[in-house]
N, C-alpha and C positions, 0 to 999 in steps of 0.2 A: 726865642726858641718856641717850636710850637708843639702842639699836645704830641703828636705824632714821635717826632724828634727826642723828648725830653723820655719816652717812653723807650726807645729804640739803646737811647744813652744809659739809662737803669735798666735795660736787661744785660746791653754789653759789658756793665760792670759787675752784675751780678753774675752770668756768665766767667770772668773773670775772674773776679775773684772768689766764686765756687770751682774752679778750675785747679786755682792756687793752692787751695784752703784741702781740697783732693790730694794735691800732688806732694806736698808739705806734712801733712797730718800724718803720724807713724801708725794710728787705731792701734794704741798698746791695751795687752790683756797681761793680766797679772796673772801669775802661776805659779801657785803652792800646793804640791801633790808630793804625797808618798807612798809608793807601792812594791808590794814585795815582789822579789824578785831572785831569778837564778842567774850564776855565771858557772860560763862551762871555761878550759882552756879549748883552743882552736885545734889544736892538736888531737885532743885528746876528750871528746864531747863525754864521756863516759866519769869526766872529773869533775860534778856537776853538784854547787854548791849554792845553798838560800840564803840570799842577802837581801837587802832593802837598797829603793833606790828613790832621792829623794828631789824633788825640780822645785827649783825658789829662782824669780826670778819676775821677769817682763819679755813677752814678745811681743815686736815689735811688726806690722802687719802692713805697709802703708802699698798705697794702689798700686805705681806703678814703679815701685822699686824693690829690692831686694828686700824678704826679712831677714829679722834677724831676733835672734836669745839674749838677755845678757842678761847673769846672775848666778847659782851655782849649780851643779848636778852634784851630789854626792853617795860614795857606794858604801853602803854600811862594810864593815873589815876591806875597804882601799884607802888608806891613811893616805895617796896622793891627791886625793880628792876633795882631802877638809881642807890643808894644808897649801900653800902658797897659792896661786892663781887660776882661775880660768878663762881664757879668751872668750870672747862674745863669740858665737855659733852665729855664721853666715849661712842660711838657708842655699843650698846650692840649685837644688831641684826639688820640683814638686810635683808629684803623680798620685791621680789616686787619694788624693787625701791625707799621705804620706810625704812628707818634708825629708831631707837627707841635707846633712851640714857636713863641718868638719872641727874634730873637739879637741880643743890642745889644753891641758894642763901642765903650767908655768911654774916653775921654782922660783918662788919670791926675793927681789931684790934685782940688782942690776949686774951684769948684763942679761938679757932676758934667755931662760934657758928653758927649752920643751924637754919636760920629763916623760912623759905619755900622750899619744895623741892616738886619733882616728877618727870612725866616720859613725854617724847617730842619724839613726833613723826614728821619726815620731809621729803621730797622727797629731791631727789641729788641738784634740782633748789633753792629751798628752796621758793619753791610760794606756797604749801600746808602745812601748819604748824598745829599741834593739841597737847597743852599743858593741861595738867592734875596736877593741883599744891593744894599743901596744904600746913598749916602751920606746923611747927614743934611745939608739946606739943599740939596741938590742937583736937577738934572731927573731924574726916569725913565730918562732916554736915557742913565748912567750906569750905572744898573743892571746886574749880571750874577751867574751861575749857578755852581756849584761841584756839580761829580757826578763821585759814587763811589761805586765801583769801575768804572772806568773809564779808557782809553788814548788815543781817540778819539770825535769826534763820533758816529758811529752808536752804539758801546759807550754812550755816554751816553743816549742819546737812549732805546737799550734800558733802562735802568736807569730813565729817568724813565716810560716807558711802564708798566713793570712795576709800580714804585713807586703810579704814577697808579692804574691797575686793584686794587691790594688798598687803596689810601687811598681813592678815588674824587672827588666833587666836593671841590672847598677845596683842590687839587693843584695847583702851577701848577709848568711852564708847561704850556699847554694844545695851545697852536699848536703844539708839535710833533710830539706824538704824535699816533701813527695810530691 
């Protein structure tokens, strides 16, 4: 084999397997954050109450695949959130900086039952958070929102505004922002 060849062969393998090593690799970030936070109902924004909202977990970032979350969100006063399961959040779309999944919280044991789901909006940091959650079998009119970083209604409302503008359409809620 000569100089030429043996050089041509160690790049095609390096090539290769920096290809692999890309395509494989998840680039996990570990994420433990707590920040306060308000939830309004959907119905009725005007019923707008300060909780905490807490992300433990790993995301998962790899090139040219899907991310994904897996580990817990919990809402201080939502007892379904400490409480049996939560699915791993599939990154569905990313705009802006802004990631949107879909959040299901599982009732522990088998057969597997969705008590509450929806959809989570989050930046990369994960300091702007906006959850839209309901119960499973339930009306709409049960529905309600979880935004953070945030102390109060308008804070929130800035938060979801801001969030809406770098995600754009697929953002909800809609009706509030200006």
């Amino acid at each position: 084999m000569t100089y030429k060849s043996s050089i041509l062969v160690m790049l095609i393998v390096l090539l290769v397997g920096g290809g692999l090593f890309a395509y494989f690799y998840k680039f996990p970030k570990e994420v433990n954050v707590t920040h306060e936070a308000v939830t309004y109902a959907q119905v009725d924004p005007e019923t707008t109450e300060s909780t905490a909202i807490k992300v433990e977990g790993t995301m998962y970032r790899p090139l040219f695949r899907q991310s994904t979350f897996e580990g817990r969100i919990t809402i201080e006063g939502k007892d379904f959130t400490t409480t049996g399961d939560m699915m791993t959040i599939y990154v569905a779309e990313s705009q802006g900086g802004i990631h949107m999944g879909n959040l299901h919280y599982l009732k522990s044991g088998e057969p597997l039952e969705t008590l509450w789901h929806g959809l989570i909006w989050f930046d990369s940091a994960w300091e702007n958070i906006n959850l839209n959650l309901g119960g499973a079998g339930q009306t709409s009119d049960q529905n309600f929102y979880v935004v953070a970083t945030a102390r109060n209604q308008q804070e929130a409302y800035k938060v979801q505004a801001r969030m809406s503008e770098q995600f754009g359409d697929g953002f909800a809620p809609r009706n509030n922002i200006e």
